[in-house]
C-alpha positions as CSV (number, residue, x, y, z in Angstrom):
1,X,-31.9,-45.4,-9.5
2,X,-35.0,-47.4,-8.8
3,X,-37.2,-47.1,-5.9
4,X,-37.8,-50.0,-3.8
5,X,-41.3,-50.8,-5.1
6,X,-40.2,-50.3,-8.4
7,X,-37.9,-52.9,-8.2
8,X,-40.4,-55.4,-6.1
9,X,-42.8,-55.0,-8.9
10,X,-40.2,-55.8,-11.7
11,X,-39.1,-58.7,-9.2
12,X,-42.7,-60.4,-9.5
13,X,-43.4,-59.9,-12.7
14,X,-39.8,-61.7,-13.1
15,X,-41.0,-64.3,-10.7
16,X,-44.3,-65.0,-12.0
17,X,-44.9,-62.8,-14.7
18,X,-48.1,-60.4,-14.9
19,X,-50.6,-60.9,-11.9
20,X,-53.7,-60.7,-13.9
21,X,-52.5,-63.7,-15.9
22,X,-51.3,-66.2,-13.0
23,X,-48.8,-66.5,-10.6
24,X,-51.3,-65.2,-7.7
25,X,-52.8,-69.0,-7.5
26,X,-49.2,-70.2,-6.3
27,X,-48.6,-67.6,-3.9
28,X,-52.3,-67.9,-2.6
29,X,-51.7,-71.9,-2.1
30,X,-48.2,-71.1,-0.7
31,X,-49.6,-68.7,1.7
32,X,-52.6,-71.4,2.7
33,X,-50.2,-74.3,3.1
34,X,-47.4,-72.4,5.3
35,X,-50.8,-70.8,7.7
36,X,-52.1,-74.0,8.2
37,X,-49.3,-76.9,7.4
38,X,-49.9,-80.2,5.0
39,X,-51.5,-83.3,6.0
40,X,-49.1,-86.2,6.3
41,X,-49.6,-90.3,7.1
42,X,-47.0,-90.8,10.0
43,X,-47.0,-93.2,13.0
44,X,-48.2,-92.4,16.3
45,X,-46.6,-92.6,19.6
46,X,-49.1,-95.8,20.0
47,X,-48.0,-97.8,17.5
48,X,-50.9,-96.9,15.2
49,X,-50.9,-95.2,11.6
50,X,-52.9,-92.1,11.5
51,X,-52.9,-88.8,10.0
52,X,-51.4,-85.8,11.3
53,X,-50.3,-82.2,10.8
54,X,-47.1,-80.9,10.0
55,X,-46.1,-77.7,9.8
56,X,-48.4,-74.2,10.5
57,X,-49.6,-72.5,13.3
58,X,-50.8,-75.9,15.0
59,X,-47.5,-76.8,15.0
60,X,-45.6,-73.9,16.2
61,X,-49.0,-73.5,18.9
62,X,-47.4,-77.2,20.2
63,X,-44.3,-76.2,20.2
64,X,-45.2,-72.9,22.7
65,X,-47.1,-75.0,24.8
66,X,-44.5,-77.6,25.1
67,X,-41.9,-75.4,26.2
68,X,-44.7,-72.9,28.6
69,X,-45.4,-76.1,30.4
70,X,-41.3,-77.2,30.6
71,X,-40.6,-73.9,32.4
């Protein structure tokens, strides 16, 4: 039987294949856009266009505030 990292190693190199070739780019820009969320063209509560945030800390930060100052 395999041991568990092992089997996580043979998992990535499934996934992206050898580390020194590529696959570390993608899960470098993964890890950047779930830390700090993608930029998006929405409309604001005033009426005007703007860009905002979504996803990421900032986001989750809101959230916790929101619900610190409903309580």
């Amino acid at each position: 039987m395999v041991n568990y990292s092992d089997a996580l190693n043979h998992a990535w190199q499934e996934s992206f294949g050898d580390a020194s070739k590529s696959g570390w780019e993608e899960v470098a820009l993964g890890a950047l856009t779930g830390i700090l969320g993608v930029p998006t063209i929405s409309r604001r509560k005033s009426g005007k266009m703007g860009l905002t945030w979504q996803g990421g800390f900032m986001e989750d930060y809101k959230e916790a505030k929101q619900e610190r100052e409903n309580t």
